[in-house]
Structures are given as C-alpha cells and as structure tokens.
gemmi code that builds the backbone of each chain (N, CA, C; Angstrom):
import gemmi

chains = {
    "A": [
        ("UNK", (137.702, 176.786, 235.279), (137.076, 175.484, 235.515), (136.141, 175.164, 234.343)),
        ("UNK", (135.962, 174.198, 234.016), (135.453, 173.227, 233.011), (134.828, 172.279, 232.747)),
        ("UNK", (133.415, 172.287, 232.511), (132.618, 171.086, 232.791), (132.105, 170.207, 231.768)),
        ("UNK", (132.686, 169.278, 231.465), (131.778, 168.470, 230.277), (130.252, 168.091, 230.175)),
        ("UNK", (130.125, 167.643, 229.317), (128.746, 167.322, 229.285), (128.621, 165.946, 230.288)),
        ("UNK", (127.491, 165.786, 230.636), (127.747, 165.022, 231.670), (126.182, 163.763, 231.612)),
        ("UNK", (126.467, 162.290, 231.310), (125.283, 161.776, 231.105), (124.669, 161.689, 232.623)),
        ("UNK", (124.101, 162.484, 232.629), (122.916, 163.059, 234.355), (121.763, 161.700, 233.943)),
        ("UNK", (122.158, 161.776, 233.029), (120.432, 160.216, 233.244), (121.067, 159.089, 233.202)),
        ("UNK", (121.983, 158.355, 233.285), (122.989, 157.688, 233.435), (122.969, 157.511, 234.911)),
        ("UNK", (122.999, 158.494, 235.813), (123.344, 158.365, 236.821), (121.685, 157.499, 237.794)),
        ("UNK", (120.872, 157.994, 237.526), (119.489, 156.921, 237.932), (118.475, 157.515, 237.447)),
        ("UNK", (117.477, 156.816, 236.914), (116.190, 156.512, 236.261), (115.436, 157.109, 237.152)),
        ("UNK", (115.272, 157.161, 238.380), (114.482, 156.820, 239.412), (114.825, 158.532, 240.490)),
        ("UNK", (113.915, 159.438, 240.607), (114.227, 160.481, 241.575), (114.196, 160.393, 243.051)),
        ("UNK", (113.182, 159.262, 243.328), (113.179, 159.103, 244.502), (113.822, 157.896, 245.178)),
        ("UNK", (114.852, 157.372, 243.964), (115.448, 156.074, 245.103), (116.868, 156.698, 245.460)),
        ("UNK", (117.577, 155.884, 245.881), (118.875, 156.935, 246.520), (120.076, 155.518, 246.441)),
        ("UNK", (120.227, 155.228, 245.238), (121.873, 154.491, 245.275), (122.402, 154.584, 246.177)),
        ("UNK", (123.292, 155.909, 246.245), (124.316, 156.371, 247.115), (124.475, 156.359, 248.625)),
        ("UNK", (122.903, 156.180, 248.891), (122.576, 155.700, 250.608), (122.763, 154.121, 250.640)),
        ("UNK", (122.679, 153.552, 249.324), (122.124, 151.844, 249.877), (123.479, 151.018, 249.682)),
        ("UNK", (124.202, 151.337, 248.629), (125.747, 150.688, 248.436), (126.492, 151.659, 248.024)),
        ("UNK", (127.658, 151.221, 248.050), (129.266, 152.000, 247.927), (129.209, 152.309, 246.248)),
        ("UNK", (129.563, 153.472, 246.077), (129.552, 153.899, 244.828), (130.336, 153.575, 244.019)),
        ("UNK", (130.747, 153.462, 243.073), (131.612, 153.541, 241.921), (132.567, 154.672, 241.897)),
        ("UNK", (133.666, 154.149, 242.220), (134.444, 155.532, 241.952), (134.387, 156.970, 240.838)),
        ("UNK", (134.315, 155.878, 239.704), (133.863, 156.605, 238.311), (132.076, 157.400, 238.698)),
        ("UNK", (131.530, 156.582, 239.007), (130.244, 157.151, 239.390), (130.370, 158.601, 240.412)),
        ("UNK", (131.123, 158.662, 241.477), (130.952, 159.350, 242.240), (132.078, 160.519, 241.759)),
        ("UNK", (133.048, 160.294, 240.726), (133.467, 161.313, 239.870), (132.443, 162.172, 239.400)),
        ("UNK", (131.728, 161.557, 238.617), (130.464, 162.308, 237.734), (129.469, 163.273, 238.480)),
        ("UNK", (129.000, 162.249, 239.468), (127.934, 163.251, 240.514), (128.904, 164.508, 241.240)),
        ("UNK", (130.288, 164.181, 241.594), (131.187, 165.438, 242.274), (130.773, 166.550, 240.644)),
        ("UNK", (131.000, 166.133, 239.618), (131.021, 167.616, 238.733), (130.282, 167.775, 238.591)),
        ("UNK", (128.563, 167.470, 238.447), (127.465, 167.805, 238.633), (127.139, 168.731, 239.802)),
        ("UNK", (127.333, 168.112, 240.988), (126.824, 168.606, 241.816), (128.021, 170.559, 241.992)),
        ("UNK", (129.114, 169.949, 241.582), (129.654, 171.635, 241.809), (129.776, 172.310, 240.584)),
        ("UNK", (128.956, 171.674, 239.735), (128.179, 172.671, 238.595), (127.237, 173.560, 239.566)),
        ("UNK", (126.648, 172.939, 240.396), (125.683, 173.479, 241.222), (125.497, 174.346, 242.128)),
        ("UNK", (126.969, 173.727, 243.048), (127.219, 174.180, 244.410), (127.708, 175.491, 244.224)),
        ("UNK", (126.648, 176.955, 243.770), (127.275, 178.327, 243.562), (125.472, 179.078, 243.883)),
        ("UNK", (125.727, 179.825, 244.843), (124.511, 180.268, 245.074), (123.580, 180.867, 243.776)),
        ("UNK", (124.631, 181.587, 242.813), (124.247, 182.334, 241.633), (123.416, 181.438, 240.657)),
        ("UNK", (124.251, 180.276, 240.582), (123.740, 178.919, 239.391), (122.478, 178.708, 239.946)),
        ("UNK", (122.390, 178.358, 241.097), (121.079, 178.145, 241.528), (119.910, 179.377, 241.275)),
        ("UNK", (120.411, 180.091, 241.715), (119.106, 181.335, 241.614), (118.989, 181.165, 240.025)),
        ("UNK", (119.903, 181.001, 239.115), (119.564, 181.075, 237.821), (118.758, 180.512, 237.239)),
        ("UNK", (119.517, 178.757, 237.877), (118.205, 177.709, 237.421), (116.764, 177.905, 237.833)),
        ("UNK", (116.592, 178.953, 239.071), (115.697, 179.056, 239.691), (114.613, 180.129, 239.307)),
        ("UNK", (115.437, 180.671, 238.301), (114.491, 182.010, 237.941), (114.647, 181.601, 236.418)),
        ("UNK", (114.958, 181.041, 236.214), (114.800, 180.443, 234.673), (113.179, 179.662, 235.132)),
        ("UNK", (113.434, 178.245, 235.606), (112.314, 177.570, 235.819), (111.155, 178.256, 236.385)),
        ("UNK", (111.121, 178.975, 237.120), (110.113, 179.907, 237.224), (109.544, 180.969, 236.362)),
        ("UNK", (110.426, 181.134, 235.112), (109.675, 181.936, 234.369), (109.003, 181.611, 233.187)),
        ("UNK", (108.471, 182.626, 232.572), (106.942, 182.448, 231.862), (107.595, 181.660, 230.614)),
        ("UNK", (106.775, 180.285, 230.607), (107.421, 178.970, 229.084), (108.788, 178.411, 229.931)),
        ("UNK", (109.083, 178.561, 231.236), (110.504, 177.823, 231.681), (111.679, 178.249, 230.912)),
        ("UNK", (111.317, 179.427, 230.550), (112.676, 179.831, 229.304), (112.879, 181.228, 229.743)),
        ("UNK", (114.052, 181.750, 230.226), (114.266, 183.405, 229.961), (115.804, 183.463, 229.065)),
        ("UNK", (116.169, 184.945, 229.082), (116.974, 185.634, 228.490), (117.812, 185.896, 229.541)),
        ("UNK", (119.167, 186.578, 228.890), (119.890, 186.970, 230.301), (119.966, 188.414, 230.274)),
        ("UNK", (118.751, 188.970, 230.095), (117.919, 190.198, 230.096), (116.854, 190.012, 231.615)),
        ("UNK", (116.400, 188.731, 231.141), (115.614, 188.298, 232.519), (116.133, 188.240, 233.702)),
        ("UNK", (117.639, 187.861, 233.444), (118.402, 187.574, 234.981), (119.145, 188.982, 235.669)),
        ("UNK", (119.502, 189.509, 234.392), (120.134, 190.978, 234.788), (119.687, 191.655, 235.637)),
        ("UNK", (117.985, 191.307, 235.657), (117.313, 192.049, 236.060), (117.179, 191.898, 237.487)),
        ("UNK", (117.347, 190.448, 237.681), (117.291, 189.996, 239.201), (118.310, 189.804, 240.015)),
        ("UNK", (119.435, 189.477, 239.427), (120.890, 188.856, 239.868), (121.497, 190.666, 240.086)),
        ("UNK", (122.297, 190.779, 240.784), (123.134, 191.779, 241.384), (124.593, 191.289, 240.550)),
        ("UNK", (124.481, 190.833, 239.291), (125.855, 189.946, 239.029), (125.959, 190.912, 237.813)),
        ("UNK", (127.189, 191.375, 237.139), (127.752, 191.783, 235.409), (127.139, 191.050, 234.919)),
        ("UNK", (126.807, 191.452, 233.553), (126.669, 190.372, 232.495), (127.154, 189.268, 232.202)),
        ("UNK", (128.902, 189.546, 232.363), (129.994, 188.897, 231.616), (129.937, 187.519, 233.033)),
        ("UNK", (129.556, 187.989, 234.029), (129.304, 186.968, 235.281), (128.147, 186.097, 234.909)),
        ("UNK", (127.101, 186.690, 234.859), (126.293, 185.718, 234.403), (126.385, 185.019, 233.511)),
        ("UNK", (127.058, 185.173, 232.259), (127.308, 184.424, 231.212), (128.131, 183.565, 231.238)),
        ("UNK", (129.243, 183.746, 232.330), (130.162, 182.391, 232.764), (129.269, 181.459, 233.231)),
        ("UNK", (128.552, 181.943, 234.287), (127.420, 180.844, 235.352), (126.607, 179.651, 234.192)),
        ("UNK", (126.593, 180.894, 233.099), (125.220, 179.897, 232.329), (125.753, 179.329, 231.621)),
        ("UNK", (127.042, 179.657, 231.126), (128.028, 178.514, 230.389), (128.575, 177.267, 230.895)),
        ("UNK", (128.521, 177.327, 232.378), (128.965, 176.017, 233.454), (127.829, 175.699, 233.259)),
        ("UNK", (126.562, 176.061, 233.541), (125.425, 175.287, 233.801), (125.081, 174.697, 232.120)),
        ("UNK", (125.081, 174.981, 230.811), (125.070, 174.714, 229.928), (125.895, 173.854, 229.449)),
        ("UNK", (126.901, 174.015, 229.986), (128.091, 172.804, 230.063), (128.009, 171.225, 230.762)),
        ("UNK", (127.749, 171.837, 232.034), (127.333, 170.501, 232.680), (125.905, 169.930, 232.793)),
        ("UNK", (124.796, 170.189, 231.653), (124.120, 169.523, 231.132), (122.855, 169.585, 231.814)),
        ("UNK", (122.787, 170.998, 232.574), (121.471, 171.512, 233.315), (120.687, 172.315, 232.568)),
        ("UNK", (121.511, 173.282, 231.418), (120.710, 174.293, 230.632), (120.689, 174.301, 229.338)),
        ("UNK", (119.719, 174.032, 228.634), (119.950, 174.888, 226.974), (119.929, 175.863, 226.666)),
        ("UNK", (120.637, 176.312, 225.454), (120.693, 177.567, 225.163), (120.038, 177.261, 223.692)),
        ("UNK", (119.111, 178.565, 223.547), (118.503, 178.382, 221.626), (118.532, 180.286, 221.477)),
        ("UNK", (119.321, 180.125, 220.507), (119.477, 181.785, 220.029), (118.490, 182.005, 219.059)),
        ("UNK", (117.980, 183.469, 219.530), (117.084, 183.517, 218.381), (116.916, 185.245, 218.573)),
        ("UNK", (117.032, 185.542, 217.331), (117.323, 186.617, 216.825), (118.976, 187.430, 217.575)),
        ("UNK", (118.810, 188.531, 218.278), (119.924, 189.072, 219.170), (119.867, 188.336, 220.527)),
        ("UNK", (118.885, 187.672, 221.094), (119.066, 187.188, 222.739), (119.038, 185.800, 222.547)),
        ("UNK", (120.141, 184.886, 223.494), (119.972, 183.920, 223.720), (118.996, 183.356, 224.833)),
        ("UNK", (118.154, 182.047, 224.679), (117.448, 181.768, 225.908), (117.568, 180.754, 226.263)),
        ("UNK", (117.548, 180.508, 227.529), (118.138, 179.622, 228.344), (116.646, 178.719, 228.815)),
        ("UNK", (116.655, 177.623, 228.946), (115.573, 176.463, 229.633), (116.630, 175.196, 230.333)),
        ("UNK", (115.588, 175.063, 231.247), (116.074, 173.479, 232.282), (116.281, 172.541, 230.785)),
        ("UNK", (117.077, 171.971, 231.597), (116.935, 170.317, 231.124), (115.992, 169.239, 231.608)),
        ("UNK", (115.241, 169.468, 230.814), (114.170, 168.131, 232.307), (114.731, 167.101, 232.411)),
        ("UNK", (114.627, 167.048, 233.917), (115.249, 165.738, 234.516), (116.497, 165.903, 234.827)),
        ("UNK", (117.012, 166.954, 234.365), (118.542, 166.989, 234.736), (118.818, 166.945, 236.089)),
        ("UNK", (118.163, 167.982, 236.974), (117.966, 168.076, 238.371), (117.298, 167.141, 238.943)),
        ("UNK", (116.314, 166.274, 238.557), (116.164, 165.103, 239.339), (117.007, 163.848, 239.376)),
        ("UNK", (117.543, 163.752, 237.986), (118.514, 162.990, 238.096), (119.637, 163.194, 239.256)),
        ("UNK", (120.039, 164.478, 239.563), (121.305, 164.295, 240.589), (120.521, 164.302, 241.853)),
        ("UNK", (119.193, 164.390, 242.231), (118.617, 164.285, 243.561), (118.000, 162.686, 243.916)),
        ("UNK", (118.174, 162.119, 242.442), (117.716, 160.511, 242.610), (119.085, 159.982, 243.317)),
        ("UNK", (120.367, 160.191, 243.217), (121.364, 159.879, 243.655), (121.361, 160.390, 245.772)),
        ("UNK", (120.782, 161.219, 245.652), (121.373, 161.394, 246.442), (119.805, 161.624, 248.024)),
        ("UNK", (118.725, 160.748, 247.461), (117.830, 161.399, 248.023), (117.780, 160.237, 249.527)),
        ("UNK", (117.369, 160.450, 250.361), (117.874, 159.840, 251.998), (116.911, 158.654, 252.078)),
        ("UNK", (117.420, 158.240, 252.927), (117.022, 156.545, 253.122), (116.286, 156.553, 253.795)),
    ],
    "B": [
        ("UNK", (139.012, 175.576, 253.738), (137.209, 175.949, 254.016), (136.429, 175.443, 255.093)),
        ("UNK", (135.487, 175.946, 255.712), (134.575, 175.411, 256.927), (133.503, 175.453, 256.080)),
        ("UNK", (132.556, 174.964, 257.254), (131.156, 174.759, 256.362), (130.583, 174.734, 258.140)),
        ("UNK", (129.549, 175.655, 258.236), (128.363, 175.333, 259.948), (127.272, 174.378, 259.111)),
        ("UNK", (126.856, 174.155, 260.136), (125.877, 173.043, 260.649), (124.629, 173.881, 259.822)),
        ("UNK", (124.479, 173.159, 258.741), (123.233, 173.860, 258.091), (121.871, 173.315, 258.546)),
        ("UNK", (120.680, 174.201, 258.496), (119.533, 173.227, 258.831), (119.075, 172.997, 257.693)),
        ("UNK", (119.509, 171.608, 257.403), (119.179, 170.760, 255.966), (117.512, 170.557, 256.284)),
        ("UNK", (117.018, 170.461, 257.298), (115.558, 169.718, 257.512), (115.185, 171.394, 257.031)),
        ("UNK", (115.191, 172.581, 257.130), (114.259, 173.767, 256.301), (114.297, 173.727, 255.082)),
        ("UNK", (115.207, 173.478, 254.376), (115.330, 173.469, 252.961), (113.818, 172.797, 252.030)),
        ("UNK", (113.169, 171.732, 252.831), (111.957, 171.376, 252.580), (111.936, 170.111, 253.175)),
        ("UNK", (110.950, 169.686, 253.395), (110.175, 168.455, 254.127), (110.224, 167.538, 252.998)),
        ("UNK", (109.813, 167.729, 252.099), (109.340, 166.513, 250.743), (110.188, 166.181, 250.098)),
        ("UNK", (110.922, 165.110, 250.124), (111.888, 164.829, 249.254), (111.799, 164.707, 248.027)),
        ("UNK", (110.301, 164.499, 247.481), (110.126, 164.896, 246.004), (109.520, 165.761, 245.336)),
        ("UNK", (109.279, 166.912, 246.535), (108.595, 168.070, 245.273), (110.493, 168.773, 245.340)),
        ("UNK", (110.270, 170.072, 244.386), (111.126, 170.708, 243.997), (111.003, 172.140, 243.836)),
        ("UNK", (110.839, 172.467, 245.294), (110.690, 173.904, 245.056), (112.008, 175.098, 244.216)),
        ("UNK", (113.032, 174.480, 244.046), (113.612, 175.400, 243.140), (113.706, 175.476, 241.932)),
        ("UNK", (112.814, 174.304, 241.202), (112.527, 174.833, 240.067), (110.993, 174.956, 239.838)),
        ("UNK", (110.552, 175.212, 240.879), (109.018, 175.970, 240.621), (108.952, 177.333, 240.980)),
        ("UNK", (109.759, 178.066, 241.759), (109.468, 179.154, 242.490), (111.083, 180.027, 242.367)),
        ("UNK", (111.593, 181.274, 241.945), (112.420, 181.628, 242.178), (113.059, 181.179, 244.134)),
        ("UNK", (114.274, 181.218, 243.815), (114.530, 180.828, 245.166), (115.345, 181.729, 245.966)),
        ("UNK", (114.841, 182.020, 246.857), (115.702, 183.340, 248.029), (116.734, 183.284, 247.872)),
        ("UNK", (117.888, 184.580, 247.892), (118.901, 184.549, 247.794), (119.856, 183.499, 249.467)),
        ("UNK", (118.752, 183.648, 250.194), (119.792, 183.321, 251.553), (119.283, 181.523, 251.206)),
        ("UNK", (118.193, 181.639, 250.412), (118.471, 179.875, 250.563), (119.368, 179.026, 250.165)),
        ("UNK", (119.489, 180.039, 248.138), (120.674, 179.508, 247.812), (122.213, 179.395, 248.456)),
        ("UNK", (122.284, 180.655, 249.294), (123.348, 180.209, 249.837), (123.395, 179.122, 250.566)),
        ("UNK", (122.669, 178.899, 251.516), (122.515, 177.603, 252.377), (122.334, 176.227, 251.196)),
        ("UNK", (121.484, 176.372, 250.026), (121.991, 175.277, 249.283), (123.194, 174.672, 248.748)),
        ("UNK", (123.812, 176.509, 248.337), (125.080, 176.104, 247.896), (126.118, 175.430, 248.876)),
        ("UNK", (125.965, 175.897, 250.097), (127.075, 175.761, 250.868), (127.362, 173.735, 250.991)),
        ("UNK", (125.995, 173.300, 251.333), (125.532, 172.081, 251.372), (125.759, 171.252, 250.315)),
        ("UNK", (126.178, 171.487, 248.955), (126.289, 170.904, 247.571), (127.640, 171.056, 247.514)),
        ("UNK", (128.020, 172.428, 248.101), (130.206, 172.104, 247.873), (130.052, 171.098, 249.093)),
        ("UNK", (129.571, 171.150, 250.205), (130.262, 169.842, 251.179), (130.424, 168.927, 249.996)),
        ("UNK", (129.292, 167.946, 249.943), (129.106, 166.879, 248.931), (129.737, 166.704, 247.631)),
        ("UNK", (129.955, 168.092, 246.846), (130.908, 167.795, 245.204), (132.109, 167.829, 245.458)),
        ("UNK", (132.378, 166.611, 246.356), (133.740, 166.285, 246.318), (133.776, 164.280, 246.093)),
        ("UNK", (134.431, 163.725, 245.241), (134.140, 162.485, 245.042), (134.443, 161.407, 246.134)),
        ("UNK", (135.657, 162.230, 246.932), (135.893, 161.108, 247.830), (135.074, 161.176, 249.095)),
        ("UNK", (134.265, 162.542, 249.534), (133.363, 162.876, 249.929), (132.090, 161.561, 249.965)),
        ("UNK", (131.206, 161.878, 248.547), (130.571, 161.028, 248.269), (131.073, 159.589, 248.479)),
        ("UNK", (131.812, 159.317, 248.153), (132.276, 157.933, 248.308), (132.244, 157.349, 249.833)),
        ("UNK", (132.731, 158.453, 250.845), (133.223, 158.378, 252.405), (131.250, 158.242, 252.832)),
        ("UNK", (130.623, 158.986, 252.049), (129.026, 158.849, 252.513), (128.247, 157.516, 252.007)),
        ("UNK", (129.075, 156.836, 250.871), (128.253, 156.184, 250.224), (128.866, 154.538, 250.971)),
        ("UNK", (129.733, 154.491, 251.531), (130.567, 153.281, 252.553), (130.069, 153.512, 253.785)),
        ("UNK", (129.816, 154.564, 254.500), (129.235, 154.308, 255.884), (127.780, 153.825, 255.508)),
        ("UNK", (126.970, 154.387, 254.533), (125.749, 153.973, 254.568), (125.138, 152.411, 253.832)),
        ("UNK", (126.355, 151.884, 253.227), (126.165, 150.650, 252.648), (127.039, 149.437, 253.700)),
        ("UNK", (127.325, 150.050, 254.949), (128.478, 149.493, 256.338), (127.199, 149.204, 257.244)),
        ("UNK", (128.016, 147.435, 257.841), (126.542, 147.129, 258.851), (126.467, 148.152, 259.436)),
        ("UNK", (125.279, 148.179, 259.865), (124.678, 148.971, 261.151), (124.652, 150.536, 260.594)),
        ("UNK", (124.972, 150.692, 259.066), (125.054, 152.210, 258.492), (126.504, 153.068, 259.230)),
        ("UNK", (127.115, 152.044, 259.482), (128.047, 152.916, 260.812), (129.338, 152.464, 260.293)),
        ("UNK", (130.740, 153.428, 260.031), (131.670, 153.134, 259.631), (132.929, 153.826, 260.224)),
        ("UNK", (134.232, 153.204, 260.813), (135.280, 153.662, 261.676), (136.094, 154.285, 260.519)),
        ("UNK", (137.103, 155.079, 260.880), (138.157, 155.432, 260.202), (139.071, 154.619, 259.252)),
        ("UNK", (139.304, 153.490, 260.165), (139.770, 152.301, 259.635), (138.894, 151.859, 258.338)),
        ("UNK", (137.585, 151.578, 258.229), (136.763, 150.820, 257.243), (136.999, 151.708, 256.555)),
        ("UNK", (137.026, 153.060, 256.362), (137.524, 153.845, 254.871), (138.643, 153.777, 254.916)),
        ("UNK", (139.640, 153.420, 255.307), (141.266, 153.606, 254.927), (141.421, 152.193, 254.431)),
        ("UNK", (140.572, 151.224, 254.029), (140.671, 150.110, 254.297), (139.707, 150.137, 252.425)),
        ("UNK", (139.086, 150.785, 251.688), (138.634, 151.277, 250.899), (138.756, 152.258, 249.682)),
        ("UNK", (139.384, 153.348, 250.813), (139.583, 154.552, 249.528), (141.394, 154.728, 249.605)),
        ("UNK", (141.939, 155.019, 248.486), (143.270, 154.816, 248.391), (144.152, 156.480, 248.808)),
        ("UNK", (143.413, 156.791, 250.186), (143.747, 157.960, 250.457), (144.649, 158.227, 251.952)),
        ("UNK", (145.109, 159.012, 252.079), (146.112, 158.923, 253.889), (144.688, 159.154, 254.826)),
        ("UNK", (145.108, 158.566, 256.056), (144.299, 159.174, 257.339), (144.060, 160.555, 257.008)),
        ("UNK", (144.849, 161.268, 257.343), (144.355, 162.241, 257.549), (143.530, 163.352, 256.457)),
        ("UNK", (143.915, 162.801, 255.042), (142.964, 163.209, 254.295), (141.652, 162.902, 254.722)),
        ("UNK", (141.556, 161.336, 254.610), (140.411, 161.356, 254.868), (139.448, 161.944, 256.276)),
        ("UNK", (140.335, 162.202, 257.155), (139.941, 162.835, 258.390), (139.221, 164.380, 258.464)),
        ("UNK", (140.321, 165.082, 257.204), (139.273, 166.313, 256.571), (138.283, 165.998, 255.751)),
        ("UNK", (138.228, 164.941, 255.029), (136.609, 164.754, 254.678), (135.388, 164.875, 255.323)),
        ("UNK", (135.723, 163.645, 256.561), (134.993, 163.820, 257.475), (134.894, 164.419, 258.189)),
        ("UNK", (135.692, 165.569, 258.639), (135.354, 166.793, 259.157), (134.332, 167.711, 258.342)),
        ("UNK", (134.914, 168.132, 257.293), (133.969, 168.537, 256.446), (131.917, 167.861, 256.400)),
        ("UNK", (132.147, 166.815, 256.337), (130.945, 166.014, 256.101), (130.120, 165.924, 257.184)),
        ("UNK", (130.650, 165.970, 258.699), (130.378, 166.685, 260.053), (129.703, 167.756, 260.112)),
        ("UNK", (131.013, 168.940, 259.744), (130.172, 170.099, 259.699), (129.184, 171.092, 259.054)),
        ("UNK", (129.131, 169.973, 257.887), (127.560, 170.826, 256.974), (126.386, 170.005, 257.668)),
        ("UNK", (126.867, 168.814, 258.510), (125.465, 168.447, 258.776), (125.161, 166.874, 258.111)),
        ("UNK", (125.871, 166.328, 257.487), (125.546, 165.119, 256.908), (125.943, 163.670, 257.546)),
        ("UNK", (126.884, 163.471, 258.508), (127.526, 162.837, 259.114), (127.646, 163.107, 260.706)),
        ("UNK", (127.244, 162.462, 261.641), (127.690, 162.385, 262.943), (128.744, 161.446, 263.651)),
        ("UNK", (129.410, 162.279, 264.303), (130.700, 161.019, 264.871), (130.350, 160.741, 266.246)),
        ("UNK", (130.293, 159.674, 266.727), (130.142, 158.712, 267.929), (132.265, 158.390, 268.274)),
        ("UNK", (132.065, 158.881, 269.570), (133.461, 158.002, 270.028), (133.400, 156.858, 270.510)),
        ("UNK", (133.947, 155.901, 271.020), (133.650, 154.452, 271.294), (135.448, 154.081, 271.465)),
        ("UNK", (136.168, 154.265, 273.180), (137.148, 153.733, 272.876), (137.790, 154.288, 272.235)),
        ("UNK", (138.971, 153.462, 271.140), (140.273, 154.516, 270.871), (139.443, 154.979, 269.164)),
        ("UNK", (138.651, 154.603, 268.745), (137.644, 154.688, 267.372), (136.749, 155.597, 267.204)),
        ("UNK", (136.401, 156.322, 266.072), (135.438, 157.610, 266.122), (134.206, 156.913, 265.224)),
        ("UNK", (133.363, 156.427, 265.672), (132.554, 156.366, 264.328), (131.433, 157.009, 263.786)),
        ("UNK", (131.118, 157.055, 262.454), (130.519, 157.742, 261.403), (129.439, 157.134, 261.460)),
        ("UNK", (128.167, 157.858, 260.739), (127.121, 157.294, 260.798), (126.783, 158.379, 259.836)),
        ("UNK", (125.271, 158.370, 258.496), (124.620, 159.461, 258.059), (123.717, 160.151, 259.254)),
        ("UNK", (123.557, 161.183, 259.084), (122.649, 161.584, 259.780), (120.847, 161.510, 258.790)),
        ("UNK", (120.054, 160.893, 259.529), (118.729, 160.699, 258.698), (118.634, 161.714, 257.761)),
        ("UNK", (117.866, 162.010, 256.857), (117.092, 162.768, 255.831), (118.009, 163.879, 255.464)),
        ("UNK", (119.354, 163.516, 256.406), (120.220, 164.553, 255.571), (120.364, 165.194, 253.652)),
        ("UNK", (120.260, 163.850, 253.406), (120.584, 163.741, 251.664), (119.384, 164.018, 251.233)),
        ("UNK", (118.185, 163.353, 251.849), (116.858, 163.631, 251.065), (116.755, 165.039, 251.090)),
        ("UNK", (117.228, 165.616, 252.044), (116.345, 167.424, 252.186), (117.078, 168.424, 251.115)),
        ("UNK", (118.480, 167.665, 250.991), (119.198, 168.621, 249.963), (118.347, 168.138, 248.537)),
        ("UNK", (118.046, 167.062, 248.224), (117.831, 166.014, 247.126), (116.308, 166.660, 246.751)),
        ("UNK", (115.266, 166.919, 247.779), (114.044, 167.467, 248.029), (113.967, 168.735, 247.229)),
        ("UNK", (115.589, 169.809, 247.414), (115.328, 170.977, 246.628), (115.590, 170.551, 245.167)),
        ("UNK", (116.288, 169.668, 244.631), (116.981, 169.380, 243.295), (115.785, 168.824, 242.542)),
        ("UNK", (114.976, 168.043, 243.253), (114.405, 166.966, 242.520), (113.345, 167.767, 241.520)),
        ("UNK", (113.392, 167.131, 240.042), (113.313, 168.114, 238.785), (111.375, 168.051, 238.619)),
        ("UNK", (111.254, 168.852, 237.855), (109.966, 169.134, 237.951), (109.358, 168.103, 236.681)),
    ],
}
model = gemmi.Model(1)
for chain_id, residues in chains.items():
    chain = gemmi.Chain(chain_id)
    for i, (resn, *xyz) in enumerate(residues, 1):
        res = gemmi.Residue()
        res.name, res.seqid = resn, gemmi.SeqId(i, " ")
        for name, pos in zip(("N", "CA", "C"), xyz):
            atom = gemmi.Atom()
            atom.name, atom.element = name, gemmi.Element(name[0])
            atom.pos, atom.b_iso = gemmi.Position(*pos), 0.0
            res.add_atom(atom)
        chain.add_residue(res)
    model.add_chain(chain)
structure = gemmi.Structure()
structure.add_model(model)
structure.setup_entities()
C-alpha cells in the first residue's frame, strides 16, 4: 500500500468546524480524507505519532520507538514511511539516525473535517 | 471485517484539545482509535456520513443514498452496517424503511483525539 502526499490543509483551515457534518462531500474530497485517515487507522502509526509528539523537541529517532513499540525495526520503518508519505511526518537525517517530527497541523487538519456538530 | 460498538465518548470530552499528540497514548487506546478511523477511511463511508448529516432532519433512508452514490443496495447496506457498528450511525425502522441518522459527538470524540497541537 501506498500513500501520496496528500494536501491535509486543503482539506479545512479551521479544526474545529466540521464540513463533513454540515453538507455532502465531494467525492474527490472524501477520496483524500479516506487515505489520510487509513494512513492513520493502525494502532502502531498512532502510538508513533504519539510518542514522537510527546517527546523531548517533538522529534525522536527510531531508536526512541524501538524502545517502546514491541514492533522489528524493518516494521517500524514501513509505519513511518506511510506516515511520512501521507504527509503526517518528517524525516531530517542527520548524521547515522534519522528523526522523525509531526507535521503541524497535519492532524488537525483531518479532525477539522471530521469534528461533530 | 466487524467493528463493536466503541465508546467514542472516552476517547475524550473536548473536541479540541489533542491528547495524542501531547501525551504518549496507551496501547489499548490506540487500538480503540484505530479500530474507529478504519470504520471511517473508507470514501463511500464518509460520503454515506456526510448525506445523512447534510439530509432534512439529519436523517437519511436507504433509498436517499442509492439515489446519490453510484453504488448497489447492498453495498451500500455493508457500509452502513459497518458505520452502525463502530458507533457512528443509528438505524430507526419506520415501516418498510430503515433510517440513518449520526449519532451526536460521534465524529467530534474521534476528531477530539486528532486535533493537532
């Protein structure tokens, strides 16, 4: 599976209004939020994003995650390549470890879509 | 795939803080997040949520999506099964008609964990 980059701020400006509750979506629109959101929908991606953003500068290694995740390496490095793919994570290499940070806004952007009426 | 009746209202109360990217997040939550994000990353999914809630009265028959999305009954009938059983959709019978409705703060509580810091 394969995720493009995905314009997540495109989808709404706004975190707390909710399109998707008030009118009928765009087909094309509701394409985009489906690959976003199952960029997401993996318990692992989440804990990742989750222990990324929680750690010290919002940035770890996947030294940091090894440590927490019960997952291979070669597992985690798929996870962070979907999530890097579909436009939740950066990656900046520097020296031997790559490190991973949020995208700000990336995650509010797909909760502005979808937040309840 | 099945999906139970998640309790979307624990996931958090606030639809705009974001506890998963402030706080590592429990492994059993993510699952319950994840499970709740595959209901939804499906487009015709979204779409089937985004027509009942933009439908007078927020309320939409079988008919008003077959009448919309270019899909068979009974596809769309596993949508809405699906969309039932994570919890996002309730069906009312009425006569020979099933109808759909969101269920309140469904979207916000998932939207509540996403929303970016």
């Amino acid at each position: 599976m394969t995720f493009t980059q995905l314009p997540l701020t495109d989808i709404t400006a706004d975190a707390c209004s909710s399109p998707l509750a008030r009118a009928a979506i765009a087909p094309e629109s509701a394409d985009t939020l489906a690959r976003s959101l199952k960029a997401l929908a993996d318990p692992a991606r989440l804990r990742i994003i989750s222990i990324v953003s929680a750690h010290a500068d919002q940035e770890a290694c996947v030294c940091d995650l090894t440590d927490q995740l019960t997952l291979s390496q070669p597992t985690i490095s798929h996870h962070l390549k979907v999530l890097v793919d579909s436009g939740f994570l950066t990656r900046a290499k520097r020296g031997t470890w790559s490190y991973y940070s949020l995208v700000p806004g990336s995650l509010s952007s797909v909760a502005g879509v979808l937040a309840g009426v």
